[in-house]
MIDOMAR-532012 format. One line per field, with one value per residue (C-alpha): residue number from 1; residue in three letters; x, y, z. Coordinates in nm, 3 decimals, decimal comma. Example, Ala and Ser with C-alpha at 12.3 -4.5 7.8 and 13.67 -1.06 7.14 Angstrom:
BEGIN
nr: (1; 2)
rest: (ALA; SER)
u: (1,230; 1,367)
v: (-0,450; -0,106)
w: (0,780; 0,714)
This chain:
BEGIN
nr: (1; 2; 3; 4; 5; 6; 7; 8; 9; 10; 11; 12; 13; 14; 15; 16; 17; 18; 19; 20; 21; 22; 23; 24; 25; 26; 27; 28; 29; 30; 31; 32; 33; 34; 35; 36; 37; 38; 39; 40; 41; 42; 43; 44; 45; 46; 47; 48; 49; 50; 51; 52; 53; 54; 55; 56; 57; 58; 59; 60; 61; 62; 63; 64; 65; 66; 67; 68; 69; 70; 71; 72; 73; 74; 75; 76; 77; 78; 79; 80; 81; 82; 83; 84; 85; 86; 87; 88; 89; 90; 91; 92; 93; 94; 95; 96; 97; 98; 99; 100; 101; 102; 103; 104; 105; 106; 107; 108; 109; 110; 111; 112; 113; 114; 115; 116; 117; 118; 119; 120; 121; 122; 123; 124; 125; 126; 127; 128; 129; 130; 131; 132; 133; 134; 135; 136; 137; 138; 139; 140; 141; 142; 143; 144; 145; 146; 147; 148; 149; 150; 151; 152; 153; 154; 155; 156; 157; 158; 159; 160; 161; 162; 163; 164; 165; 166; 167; 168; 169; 170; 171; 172; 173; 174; 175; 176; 177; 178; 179; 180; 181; 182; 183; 184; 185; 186; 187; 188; 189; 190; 191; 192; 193; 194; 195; 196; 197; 198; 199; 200; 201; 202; 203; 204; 205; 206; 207; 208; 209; 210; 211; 212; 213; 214; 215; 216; 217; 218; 219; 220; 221; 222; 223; 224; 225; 226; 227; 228; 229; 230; 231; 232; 233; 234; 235; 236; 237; 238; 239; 240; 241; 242; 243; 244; 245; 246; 247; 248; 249; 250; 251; 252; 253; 254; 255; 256; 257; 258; 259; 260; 261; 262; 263; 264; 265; 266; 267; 268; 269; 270; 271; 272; 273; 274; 275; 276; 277; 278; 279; 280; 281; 282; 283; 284; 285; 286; 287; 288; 289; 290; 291; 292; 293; 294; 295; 296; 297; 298; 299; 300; 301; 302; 303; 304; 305; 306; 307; 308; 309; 310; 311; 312; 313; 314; 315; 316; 317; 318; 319; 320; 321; 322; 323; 324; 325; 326; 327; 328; 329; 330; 331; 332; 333; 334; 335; 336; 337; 338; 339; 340; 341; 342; 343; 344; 345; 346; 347; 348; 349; 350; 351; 352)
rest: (UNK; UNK; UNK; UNK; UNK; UNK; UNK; UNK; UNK; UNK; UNK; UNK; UNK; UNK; UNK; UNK; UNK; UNK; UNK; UNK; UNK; UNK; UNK; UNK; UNK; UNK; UNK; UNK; UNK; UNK; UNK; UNK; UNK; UNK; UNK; UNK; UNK; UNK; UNK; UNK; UNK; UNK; UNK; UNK; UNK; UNK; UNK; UNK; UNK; UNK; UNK; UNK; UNK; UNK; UNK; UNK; UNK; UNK; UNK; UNK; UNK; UNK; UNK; UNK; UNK; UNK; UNK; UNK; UNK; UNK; UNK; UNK; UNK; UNK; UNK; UNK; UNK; UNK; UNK; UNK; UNK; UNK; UNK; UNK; UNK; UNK; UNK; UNK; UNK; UNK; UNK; UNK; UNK; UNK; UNK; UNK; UNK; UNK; UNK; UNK; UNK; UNK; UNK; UNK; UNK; UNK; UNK; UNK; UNK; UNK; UNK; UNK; UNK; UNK; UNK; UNK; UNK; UNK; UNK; UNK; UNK; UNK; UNK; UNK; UNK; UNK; UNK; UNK; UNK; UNK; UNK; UNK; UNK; UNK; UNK; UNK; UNK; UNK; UNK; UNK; UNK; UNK; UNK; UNK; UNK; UNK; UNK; UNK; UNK; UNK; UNK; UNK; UNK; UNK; UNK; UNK; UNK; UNK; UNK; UNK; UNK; UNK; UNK; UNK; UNK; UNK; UNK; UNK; UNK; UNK; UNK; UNK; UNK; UNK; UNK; UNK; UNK; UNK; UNK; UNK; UNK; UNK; UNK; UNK; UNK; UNK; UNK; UNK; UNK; UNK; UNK; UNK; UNK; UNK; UNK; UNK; UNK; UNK; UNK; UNK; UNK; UNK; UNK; UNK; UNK; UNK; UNK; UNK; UNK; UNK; UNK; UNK; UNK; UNK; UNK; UNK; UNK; UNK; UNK; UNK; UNK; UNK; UNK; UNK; UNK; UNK; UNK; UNK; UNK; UNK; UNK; UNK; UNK; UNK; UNK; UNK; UNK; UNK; UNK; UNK; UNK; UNK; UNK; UNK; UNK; UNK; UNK; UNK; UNK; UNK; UNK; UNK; UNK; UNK; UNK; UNK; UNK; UNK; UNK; UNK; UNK; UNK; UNK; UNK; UNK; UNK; UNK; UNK; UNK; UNK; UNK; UNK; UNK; UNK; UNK; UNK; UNK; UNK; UNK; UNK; UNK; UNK; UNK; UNK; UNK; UNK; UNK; UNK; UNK; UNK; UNK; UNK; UNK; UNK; UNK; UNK; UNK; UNK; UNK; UNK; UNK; UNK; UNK; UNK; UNK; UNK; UNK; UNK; UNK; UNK; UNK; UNK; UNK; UNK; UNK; UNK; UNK; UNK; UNK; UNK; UNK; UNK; UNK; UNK; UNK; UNK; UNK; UNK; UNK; UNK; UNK; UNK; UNK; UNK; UNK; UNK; UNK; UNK; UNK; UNK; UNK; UNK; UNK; UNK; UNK; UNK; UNK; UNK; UNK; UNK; UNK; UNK)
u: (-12,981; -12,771; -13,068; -12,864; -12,874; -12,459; -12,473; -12,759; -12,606; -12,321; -12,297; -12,040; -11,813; -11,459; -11,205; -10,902; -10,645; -10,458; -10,371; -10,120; -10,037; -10,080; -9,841; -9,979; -9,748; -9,960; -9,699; -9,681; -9,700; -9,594; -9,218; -9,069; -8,823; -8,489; -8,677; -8,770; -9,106; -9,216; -9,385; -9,663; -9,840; -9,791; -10,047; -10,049; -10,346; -10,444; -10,529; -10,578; -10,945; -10,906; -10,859; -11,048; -11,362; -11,325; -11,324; -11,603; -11,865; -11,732; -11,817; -12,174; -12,251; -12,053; -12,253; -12,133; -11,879; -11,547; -11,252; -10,969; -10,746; -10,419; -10,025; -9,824; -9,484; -9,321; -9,169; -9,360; -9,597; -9,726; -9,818; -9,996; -10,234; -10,331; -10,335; -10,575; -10,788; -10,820; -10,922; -11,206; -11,304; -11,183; -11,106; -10,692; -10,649; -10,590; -10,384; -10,015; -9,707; -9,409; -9,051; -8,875; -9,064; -9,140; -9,493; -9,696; -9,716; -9,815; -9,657; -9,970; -9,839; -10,104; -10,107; -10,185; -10,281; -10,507; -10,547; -10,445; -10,287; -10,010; -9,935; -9,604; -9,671; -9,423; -9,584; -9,408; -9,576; -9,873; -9,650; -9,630; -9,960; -10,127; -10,433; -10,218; -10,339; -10,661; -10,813; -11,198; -11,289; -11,184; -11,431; -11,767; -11,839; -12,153; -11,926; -11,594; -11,510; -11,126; -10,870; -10,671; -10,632; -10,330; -10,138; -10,030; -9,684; -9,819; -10,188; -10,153; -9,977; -10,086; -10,174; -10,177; -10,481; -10,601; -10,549; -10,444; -10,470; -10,749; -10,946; -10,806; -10,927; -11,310; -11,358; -11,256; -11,470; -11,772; -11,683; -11,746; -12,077; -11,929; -12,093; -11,783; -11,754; -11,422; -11,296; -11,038; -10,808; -10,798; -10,439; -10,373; -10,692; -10,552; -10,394; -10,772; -10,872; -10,574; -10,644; -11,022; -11,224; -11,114; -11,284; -11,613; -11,685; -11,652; -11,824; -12,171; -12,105; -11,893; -11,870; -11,659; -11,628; -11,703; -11,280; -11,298; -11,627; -11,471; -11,159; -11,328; -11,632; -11,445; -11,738; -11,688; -11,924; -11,880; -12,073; -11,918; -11,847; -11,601; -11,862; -11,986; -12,340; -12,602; -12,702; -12,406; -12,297; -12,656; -12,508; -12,163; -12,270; -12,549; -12,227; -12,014; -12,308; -12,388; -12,004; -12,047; -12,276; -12,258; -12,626; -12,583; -12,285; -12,290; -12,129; -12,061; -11,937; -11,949; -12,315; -12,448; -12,502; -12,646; -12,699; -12,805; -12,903; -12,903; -13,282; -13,262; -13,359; -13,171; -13,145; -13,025; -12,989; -12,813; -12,545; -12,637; -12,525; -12,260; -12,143; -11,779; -11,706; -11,794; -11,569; -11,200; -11,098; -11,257; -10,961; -11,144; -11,536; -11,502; -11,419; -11,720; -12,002; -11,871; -11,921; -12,281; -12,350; -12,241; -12,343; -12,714; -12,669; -12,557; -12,877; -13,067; -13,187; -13,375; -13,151; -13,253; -13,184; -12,870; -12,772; -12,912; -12,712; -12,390; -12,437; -12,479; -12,152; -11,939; -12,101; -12,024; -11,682; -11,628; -11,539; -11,228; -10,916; -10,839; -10,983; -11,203; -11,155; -11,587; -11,775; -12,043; -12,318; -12,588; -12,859; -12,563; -12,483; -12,819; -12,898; -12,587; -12,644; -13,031; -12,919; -12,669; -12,877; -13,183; -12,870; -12,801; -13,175; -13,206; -12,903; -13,058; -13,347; -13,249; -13,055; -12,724)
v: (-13,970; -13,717; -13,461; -13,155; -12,942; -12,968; -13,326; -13,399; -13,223; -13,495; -13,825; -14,130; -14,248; -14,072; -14,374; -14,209; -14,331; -14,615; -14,791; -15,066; -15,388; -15,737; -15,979; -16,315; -16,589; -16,939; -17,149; -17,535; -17,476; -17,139; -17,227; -17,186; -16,883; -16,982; -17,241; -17,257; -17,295; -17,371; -17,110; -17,336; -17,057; -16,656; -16,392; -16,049; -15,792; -15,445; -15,382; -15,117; -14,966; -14,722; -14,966; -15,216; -15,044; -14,902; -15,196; -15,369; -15,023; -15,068; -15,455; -15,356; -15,133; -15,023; -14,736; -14,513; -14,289; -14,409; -14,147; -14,258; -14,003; -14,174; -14,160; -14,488; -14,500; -14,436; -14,822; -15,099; -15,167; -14,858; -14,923; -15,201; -15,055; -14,763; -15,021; -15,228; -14,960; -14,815; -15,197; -15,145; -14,810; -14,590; -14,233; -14,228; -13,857; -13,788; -14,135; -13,931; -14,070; -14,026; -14,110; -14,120; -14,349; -14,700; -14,832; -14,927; -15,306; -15,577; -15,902; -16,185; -16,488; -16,724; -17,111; -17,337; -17,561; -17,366; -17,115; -16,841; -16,492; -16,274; -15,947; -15,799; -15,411; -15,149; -14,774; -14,643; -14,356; -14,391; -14,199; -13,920; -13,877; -13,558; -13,316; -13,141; -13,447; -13,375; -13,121; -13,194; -12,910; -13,176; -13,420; -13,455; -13,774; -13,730; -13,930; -13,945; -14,290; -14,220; -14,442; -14,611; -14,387; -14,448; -14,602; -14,256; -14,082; -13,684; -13,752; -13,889; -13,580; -13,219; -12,996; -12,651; -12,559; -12,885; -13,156; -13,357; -13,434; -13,654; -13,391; -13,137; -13,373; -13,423; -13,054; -12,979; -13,232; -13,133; -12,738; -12,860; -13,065; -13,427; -13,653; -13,787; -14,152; -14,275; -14,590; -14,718; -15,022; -15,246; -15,132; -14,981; -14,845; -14,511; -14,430; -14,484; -14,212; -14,005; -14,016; -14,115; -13,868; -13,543; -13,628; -13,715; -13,342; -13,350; -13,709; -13,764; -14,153; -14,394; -14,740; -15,018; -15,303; -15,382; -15,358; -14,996; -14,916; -14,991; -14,817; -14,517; -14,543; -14,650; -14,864; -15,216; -15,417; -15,771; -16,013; -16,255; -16,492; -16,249; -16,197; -15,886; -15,790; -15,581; -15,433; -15,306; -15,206; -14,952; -14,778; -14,729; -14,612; -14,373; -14,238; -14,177; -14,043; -13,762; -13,687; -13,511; -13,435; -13,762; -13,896; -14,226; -14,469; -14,819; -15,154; -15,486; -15,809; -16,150; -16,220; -15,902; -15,534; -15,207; -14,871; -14,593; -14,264; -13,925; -13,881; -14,184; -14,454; -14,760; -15,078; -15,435; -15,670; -16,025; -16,201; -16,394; -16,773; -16,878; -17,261; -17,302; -17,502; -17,183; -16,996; -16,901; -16,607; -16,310; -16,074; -15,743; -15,864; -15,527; -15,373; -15,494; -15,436; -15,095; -15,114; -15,251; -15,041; -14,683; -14,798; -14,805; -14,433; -14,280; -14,464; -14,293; -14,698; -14,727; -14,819; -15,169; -15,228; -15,099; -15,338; -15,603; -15,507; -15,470; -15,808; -15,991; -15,793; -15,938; -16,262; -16,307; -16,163; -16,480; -16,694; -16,577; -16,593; -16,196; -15,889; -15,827; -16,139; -16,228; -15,934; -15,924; -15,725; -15,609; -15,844; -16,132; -16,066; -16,052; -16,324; -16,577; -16,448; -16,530; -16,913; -16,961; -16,860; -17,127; -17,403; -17,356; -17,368; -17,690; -17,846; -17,732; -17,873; -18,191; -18,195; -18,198)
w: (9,360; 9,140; 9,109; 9,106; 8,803; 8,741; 8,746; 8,512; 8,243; 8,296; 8,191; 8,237; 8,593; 8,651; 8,766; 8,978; 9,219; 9,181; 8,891; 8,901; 8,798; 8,926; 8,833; 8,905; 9,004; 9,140; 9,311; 9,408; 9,772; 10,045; 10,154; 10,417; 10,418; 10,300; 10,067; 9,722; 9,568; 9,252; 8,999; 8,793; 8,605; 8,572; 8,493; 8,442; 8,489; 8,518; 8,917; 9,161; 9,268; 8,887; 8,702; 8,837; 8,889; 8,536; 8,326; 8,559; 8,501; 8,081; 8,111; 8,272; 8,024; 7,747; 7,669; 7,980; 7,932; 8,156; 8,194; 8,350; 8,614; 8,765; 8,715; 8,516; 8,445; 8,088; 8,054; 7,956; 8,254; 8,218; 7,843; 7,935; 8,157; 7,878; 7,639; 7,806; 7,927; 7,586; 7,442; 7,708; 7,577; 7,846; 7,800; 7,947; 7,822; 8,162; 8,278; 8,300; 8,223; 8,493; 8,309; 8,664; 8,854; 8,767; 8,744; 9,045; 9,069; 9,299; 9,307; 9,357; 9,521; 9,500; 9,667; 9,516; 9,732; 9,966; 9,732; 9,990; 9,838; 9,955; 9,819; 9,765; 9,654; 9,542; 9,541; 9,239; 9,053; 9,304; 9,542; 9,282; 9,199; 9,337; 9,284; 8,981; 8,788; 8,842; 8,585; 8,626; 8,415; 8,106; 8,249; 8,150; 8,412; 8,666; 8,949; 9,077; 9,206; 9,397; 9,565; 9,772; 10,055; 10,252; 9,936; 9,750; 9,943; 9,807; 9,820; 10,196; 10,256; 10,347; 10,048; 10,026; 10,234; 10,265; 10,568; 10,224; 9,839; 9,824; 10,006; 9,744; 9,473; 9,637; 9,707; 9,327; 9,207; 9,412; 9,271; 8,941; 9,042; 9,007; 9,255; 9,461; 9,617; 9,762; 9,848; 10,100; 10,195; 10,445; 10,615; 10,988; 11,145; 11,273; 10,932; 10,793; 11,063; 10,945; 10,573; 10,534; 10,804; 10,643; 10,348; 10,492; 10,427; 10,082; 10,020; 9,819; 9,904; 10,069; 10,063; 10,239; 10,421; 10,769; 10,872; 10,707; 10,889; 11,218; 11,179; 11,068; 11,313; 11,601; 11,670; 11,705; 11,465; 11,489; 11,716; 11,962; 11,674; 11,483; 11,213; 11,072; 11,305; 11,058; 11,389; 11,448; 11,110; 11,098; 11,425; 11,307; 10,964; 11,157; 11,300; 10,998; 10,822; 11,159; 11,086; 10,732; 10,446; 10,265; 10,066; 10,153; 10,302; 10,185; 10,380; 10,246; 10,421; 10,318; 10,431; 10,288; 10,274; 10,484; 10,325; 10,526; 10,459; 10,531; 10,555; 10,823; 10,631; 10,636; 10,408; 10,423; 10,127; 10,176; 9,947; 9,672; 9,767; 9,508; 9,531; 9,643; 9,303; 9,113; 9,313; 9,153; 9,353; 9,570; 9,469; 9,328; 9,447; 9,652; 9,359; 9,228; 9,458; 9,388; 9,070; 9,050; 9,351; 9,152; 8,817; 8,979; 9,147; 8,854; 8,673; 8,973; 9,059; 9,394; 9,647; 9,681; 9,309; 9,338; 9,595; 9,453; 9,141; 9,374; 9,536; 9,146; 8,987; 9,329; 9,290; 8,923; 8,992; 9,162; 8,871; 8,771; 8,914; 8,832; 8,967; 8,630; 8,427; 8,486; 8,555; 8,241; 8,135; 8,402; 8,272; 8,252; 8,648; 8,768; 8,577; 8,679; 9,076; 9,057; 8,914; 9,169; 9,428; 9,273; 9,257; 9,598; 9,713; 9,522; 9,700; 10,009; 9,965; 9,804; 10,131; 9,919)
């Protein structure tokens, strides 16, 4: 899937966008407002679609070559996140230091009862980052995995000649023959338009969920149940792809995953099955699929393999209560999301 003579020359996955960092706080129950909760545990992680698809493509396979692009503060937040994306091995020559803006950071709220999350998030340096970070001439990465759309003050904005920074970023990238795959966020649908369709030009790949797909679309893709419709999810997809020059655009929603193509052809692969008890959090699965998903173009996998690979990296994700804390080797992933799929067979058919 990266046949072109730039990008075989090239070799490892370009992280960019947002970095930031999660601090985890589970509490004794939600309160009410004016009422005081209990903090039982606190946690505090690397997050953000740079960092999180970073580690998880390092944790697949340590061989590939991981650069990281993105803007941190100069305190101690910031430190943290080079710190722990240099333990994984990833290039941060180009993850800048701001010393007037704090570090972007998410406060994680997490029941502990129903084990529901709510997200408190502060923009920081992700406002400031902009395509002057960007020098992809210092990159030697066959893909350029970039995000959050809609989260970043300058990027979201008009630049220069472009409608805005992140289609800048993609067009400079694509100059330079990086293969380019961005990724959004689930917030207001007509900001998605806004931000997301003028990059469709300069796209080798996209891949989101089925609330992104619809927002971007316009196309409605759930059935009468409020579920995700694989029907449904082709056409829209079929749409997006008839709007630009993209390879291939990839969907993924709790029961599985579409890819379609731009020679037409179109692909469905369902969700591994993964036992509720196994299950410590779904924070950063999308983060995932991504990951297994891109780690299998740049390997120039089949498509089918690469979803299959997709669907194990989410599934194994599912273990830990942080966005990266379980996401193993390639063999490991395929390997746990084949068991728990045979454990839930067996409890099926011992009518458990």
């Amino acid at each position: 899937m990266l046949a072109s003579e730039q990008s075989s020359k090239r070799r490892g996955i370009i992280s960019a966008g947002t970095w930031t960092l999660d601090r985890i706080k589970l509490l004794d129950a939600w309160p009410q407002e004016e009422h005081l909760a209990q903090i039982i545990a606190t946690d505090m992680q690397g997050g953000g679609s740079g960092h999180n698809l970073a580690v998880d493509i390092t944790r697949l396979d340590p061989t590939l070559p991981v650069q990281a692009i993105g803007l941190v503060g100069q305190d101690t937040d910031g430190e943290f996140l080079i710190s722990r994306a240099m333990e994984a091995g990833i290039d941060t020559s180009q993850l800048h230091k701001n010393e007037y803006e704090r570090t972007s950071y998410t406060d994680v709220m997490s029941d502990h009862k129903t084990g529901k999350r709510t997200f408190f998030h502060y923009s920081g340096t992700s406002d400031l980052l902009s395509p002057d970070h960007f020098d992809f001439t210092r990159c030697r990465g066959r893909l350029l995995h970039l995000g959050l759309l809609g989260l970043h003050n300058v990027m979201d904005s008009p630049w220069k000649q472009f409608q805005n920074g992140w289609v800048a970023v993609l067009a400079a990238a694509q100059e330079n023959g990086i293969y380019t795959n961005l990724e959004l966020v689930s917030i207001d649908s007509q900001k998605i338009r806004d931000v997301a369709l003028p990059c469709i030009h300069h796209l080798d790949s996209l891949i989101i969920n089925e609330y992104e797909l619809s927002a971007l679309s316009g196309l409605s893709v759930c059935g009468d149940n409020g579920m995700a419709c694989t029907e449904l999810c082709i056409t829209a997809a079929e749409s997006l792809m008839s709007k630009g020059s993209m390879r291939i655009v990839v969907v993924h929603f709790p029961q599985a995953a579409i890819a379609v193509t731009a020679s037409g052809e179109t692909f469905t692969k369902p969700s591994f099955t993964v036992h509720p008890s196994w299950i410590k959090s779904t924070v950063g699965a999308g983060d995932a699929f991504a990951a297994g998903m891109l780690y299998g173009v740049h390997e120039n996998w089949t498509i089918d393999a690469s979803l299959e690979l997709a669907h194990a990296t989410a599934a194994a994700s599912l273990r830990s209560a942080t966005t990266v804390g379980s996401v193993d080797s390639v063999a490991a992933c395929l390997e746990f999301a084949h068991r728990a799929a045979r454990h839930e067979k067996q409890n099926d058919d011992s009518g458990l």
